[in-house]
BAFI-3210 file (N, C-alpha, C; in Angstrom, 3 decimals, decimal comma, padded with zeros to 6 digits):
// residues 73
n [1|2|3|4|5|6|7|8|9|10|11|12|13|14|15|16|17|18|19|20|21|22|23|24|25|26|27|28|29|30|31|32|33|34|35|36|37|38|39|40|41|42|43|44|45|46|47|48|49|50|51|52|53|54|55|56|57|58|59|60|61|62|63|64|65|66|67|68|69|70|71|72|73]
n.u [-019,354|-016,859|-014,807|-013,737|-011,354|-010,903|-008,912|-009,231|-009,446|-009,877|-010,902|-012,771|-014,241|-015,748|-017,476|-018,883|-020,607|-022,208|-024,184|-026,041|-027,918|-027,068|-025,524|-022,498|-021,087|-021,418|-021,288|-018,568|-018,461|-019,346|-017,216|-015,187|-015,770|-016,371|-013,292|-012,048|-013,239|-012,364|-010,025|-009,801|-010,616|-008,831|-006,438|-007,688|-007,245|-004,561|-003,152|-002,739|-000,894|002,470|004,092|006,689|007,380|009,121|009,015|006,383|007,123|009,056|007,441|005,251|006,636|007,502|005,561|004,385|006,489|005,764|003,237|003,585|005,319|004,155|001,437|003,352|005,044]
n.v [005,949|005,409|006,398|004,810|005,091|003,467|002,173|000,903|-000,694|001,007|-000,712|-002,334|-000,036|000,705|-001,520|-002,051|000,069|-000,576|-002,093|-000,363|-000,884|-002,076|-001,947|-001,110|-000,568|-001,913|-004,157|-004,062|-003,579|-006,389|-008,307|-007,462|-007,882|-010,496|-011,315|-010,544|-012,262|-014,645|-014,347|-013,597|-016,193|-017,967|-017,097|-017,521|-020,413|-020,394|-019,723|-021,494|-023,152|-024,358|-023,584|-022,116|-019,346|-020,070|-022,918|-022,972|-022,544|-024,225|-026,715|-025,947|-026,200|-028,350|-029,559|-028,639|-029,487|-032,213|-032,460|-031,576|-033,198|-035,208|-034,952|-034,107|-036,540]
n.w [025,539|023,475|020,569|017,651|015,219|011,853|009,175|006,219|003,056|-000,358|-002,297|-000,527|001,265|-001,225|-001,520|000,909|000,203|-001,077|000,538|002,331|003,998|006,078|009,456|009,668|011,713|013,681|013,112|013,264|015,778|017,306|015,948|017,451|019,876|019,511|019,106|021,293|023,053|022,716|023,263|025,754|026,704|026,033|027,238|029,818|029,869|029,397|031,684|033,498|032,503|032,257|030,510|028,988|026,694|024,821|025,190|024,316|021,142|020,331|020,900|018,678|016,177|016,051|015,977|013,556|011,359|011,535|010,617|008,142|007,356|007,305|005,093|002,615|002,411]
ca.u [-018,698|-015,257|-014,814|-012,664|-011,117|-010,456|-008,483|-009,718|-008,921|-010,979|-012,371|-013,946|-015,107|-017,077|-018,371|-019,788|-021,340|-023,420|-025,122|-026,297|-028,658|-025,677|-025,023|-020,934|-020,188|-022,041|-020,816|-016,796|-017,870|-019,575|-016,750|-014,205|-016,290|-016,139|-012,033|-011,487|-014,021|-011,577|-008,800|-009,776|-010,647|-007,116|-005,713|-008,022|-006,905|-002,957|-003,442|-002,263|000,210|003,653|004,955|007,328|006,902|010,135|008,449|005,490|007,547|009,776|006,266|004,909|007,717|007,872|003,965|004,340|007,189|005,191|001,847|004,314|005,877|002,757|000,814|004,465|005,124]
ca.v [005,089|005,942|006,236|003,883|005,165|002,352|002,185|000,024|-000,774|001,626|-001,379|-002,553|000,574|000,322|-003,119|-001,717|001,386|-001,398|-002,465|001,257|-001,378|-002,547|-000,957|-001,348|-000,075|-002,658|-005,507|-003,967|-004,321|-007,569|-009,097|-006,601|-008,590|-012,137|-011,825|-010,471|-013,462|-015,805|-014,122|-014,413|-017,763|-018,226|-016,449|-018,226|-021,732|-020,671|-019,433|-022,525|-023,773|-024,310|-023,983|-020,859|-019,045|-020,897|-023,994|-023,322|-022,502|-025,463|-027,579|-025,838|-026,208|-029,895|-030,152|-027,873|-030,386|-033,685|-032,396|-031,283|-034,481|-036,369|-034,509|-033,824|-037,839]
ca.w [024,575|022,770|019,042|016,896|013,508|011,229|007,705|005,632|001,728|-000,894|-002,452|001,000|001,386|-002,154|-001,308|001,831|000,390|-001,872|001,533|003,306|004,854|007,157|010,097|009,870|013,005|014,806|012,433|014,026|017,441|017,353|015,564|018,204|020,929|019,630|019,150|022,898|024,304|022,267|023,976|027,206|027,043|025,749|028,863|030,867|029,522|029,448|032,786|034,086|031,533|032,858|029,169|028,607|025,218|024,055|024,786|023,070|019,879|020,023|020,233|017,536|015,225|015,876|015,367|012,079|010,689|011,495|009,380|006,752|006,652|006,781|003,338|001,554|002,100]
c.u [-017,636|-015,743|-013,398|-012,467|-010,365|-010,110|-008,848|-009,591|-010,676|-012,200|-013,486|-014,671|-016,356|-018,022|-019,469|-020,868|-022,366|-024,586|-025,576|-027,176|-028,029|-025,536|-022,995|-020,168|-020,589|-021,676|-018,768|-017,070|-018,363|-018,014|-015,121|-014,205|-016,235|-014,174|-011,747|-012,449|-012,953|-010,175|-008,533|-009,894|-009,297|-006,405|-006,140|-006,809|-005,389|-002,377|-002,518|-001,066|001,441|005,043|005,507|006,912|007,770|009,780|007,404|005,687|008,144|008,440|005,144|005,389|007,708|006,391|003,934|005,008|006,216|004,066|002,717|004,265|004,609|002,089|002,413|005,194|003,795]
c.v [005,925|005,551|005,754|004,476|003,683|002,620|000,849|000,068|000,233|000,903|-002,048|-001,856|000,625|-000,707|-002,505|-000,680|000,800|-001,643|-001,621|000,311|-002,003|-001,773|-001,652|-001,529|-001,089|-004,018|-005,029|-004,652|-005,536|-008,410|-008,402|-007,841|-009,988|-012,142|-011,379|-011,638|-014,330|-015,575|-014,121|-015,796|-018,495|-018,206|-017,257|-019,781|-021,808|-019,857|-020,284|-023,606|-023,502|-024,019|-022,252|-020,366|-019,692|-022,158|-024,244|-023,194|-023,711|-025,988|-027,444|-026,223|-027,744|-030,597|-029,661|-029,076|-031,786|-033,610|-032,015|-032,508|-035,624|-035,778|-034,347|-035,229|-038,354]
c.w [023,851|021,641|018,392|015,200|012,975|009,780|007,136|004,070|000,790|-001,533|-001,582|001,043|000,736|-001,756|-000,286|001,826|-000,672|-000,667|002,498|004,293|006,280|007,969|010,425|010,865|014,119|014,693|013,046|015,250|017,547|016,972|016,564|019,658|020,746|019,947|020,560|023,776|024,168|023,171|025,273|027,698|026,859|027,009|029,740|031,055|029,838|030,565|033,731|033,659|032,690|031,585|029,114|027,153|024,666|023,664|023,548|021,567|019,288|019,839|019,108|016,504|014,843|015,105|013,697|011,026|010,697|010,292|008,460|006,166|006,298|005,187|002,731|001,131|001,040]
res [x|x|x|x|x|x|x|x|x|x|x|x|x|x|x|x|x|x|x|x|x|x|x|x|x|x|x|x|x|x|x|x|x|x|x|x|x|x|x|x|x|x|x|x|x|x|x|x|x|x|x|x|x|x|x|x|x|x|x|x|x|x|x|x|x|x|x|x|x|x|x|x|x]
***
Protein backbone atom coordinates (compact mmCIF):
# COMPACT_ATOMS: atom_id res chain seq x y z
CA UNK A 1 0.00 0.00 0.00
CA UNK A 2 1.23 3.69 -0.85
CA UNK A 3 0.99 6.62 1.50
CA UNK A 4 -1.20 9.72 0.92
CA UNK A 5 -0.20 13.17 2.55
CA UNK A 6 -3.15 15.33 2.95
CA UNK A 7 -3.49 19.21 4.01
CA UNK A 8 -6.17 19.86 5.71
CA UNK A 9 -7.42 23.20 7.66
CA UNK A 10 -5.95 23.51 11.49
CA UNK A 11 -9.39 23.71 12.72
CA UNK A 12 -10.28 20.20 11.09
CA UNK A 13 -7.43 19.01 12.42
CA UNK A 14 -8.66 20.11 16.13
CA UNK A 15 -12.10 18.70 15.53
CA UNK A 16 -10.52 15.45 14.68
CA UNK A 17 -8.08 15.27 17.53
CA UNK A 18 -11.56 15.47 19.77
CA UNK A 19 -12.38 11.89 18.29
CA UNK A 20 -8.74 9.70 18.83
CA UNK A 21 -11.51 7.01 18.66
CA UNK A 22 -11.65 7.54 14.76
CA UNK A 23 -9.50 5.89 12.70
CA UNK A 24 -9.08 8.96 10.00
CA UNK A 25 -7.19 7.25 7.66
CA UNK A 26 -9.76 4.74 6.99
CA UNK A 27 -12.65 7.36 7.06
CA UNK A 28 -10.09 9.05 3.65
CA UNK A 29 -10.08 5.89 1.92
CA UNK A 30 -13.58 4.84 2.29
CA UNK A 31 -14.77 8.15 1.23
CA UNK A 32 -11.41 8.02 -1.67
CA UNK A 33 -13.31 4.68 -2.66
CA UNK A 34 -16.92 5.81 -2.78
CA UNK A 35 -15.86 9.05 -5.14
CA UNK A 36 -13.83 6.76 -7.75
CA UNK A 37 -17.00 4.06 -7.79
CA UNK A 38 -19.10 7.30 -8.64
CA UNK A 39 -16.63 8.02 -11.25
CA UNK A 40 -16.58 5.06 -12.90
CA UNK A 41 -20.01 4.66 -13.07
CA UNK A 42 -19.95 8.09 -14.68
CA UNK A 43 -17.44 6.84 -17.32
CA UNK A 44 -19.30 3.84 -17.61
CA UNK A 45 -22.68 5.69 -18.34
CA UNK A 46 -20.86 8.51 -20.68
CA UNK A 47 -19.22 5.77 -22.34
CA UNK A 48 -21.75 5.79 -24.83
CA UNK A 49 -22.87 9.38 -25.06
CA UNK A 50 -22.47 10.90 -28.44
CA UNK A 51 -22.49 14.42 -26.68
CA UNK A 52 -19.09 16.40 -27.09
CA UNK A 53 -17.98 18.43 -23.99
CA UNK A 54 -19.30 21.60 -25.85
CA UNK A 55 -22.51 19.98 -26.02
CA UNK A 56 -22.75 19.07 -22.66
CA UNK A 57 -22.06 22.75 -21.63
CA UNK A 58 -24.44 24.32 -24.00
CA UNK A 59 -27.16 21.75 -22.33
CA UNK A 60 -26.20 22.63 -19.10
CA UNK A 61 -26.36 26.26 -19.49
CA UNK A 62 -29.79 26.02 -21.01
CA UNK A 63 -30.91 23.62 -18.08
CA UNK A 64 -29.18 26.13 -15.47
CA UNK A 65 -31.25 29.20 -17.09
CA UNK A 66 -34.71 27.32 -17.15
CA UNK A 67 -34.49 26.40 -13.10
CA UNK A 68 -33.35 29.96 -12.66
CA UNK A 69 -36.13 31.24 -14.48
CA UNK A 70 -38.57 28.99 -12.95
CA UNK A 71 -37.73 29.98 -8.78
CA UNK A 72 -36.62 33.81 -9.83
CA UNK A 73 -40.27 34.01 -11.70
Amino acid sequence: MVSLTLSIPKEMREDMEMHPEINWSEIARQAIHEKLALLKQMDRILSGSMLTERDALELGSKVNKAVAKKYVS
